[in-house]
N, C-alpha and C positions, 0 to 999 in steps of 0.2 A: 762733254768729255768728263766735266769734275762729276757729274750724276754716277756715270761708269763706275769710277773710281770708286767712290763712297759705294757703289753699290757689292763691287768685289770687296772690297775690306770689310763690309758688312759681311758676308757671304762667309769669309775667309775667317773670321773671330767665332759665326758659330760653327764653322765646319771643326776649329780646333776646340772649342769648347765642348761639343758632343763627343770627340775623339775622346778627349779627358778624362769625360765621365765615363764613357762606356769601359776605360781601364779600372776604373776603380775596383776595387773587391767587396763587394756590399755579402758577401758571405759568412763573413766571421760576425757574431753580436759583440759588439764592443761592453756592452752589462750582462754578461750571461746569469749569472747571477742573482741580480735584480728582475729581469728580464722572463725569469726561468718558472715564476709563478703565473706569468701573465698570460691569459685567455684571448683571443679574440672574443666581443661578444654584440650584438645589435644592441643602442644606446635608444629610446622613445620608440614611438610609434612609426612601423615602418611605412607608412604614406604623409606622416604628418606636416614636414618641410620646417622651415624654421620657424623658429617658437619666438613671440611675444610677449606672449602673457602667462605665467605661473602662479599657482597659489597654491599653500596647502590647506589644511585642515586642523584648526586648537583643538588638540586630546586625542586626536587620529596619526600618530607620528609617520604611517604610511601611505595617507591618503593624499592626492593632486589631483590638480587639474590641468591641463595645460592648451592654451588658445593656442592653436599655428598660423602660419598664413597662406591659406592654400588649403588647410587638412578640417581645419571645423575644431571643435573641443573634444579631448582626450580626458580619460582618467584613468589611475593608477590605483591601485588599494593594497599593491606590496612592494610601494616603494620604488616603482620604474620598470621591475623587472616583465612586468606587461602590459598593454595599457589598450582601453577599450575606447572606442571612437563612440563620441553619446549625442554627437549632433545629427547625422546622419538621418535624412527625412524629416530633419524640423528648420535646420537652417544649414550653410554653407559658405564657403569664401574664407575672405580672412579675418582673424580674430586676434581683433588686438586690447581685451581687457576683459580679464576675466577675476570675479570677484563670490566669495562665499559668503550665504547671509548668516549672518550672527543670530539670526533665531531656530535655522536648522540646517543642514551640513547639506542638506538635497538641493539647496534651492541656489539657485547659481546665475549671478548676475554677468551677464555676455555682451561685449561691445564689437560691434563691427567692423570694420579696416585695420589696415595696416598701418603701427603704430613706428616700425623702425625706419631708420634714416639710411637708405644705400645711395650708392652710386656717383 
């Protein structure tokens, strides 16, 4: 009987909690303002997944790289606004260290796994 119970008052808390929300007026921009320049726009590489490993480029103020985990290595040469997938048919998975050699900007040191801590 106490399971019952707990289980309508559970039941009953979010039935009035979505009632709530669903009154709300999410219509008006509270920053119109602020708000009024702002773009929607796609941020990295659209298959990439979450990112690891980043580095740029000394003397290339646009140039990156970016390991994901799941997507392979990525790079950018204006700055994010697009970025070209470079692993594709030489390796795959995930990447978790990615590094630029100091004797020439091409050559690119790639660690393999996933380096973040989830869950």
């Amino acid at each position: 009987m106490k399971k019952w119970k707990a289980l309508i008052a559970i039941l009953a808390i979010v039935g009035f909690s979505n009632t709530a929300e669903a009154q709300v007026d999410r219509s008006q921009d509270a920053f119109p303002t602020i708000n009024e320049g702002l773009n929607f726009r796609c941020v990295g590489p659209f298959r990439g997944g979450r990112s690891a490993a980043v580095t740029g480029v000394e003397g290339e103020p646009m140039l990156f790289y970016m390991g994901a985990t799941g997507g392979g290595v990525w790079k950018t040469k204006n700055g994010g606004s697009t970025w070209e997938n470079i692993s594709d048919g030489y390796f795959g998975g995930s990447i978790g260290a990615v590094a630029v050699s100091e004797s020439h900007n091409n050559i690119l040191y790639v660690g393999g796994g996933e380096v973040t801590v989830r869950g």
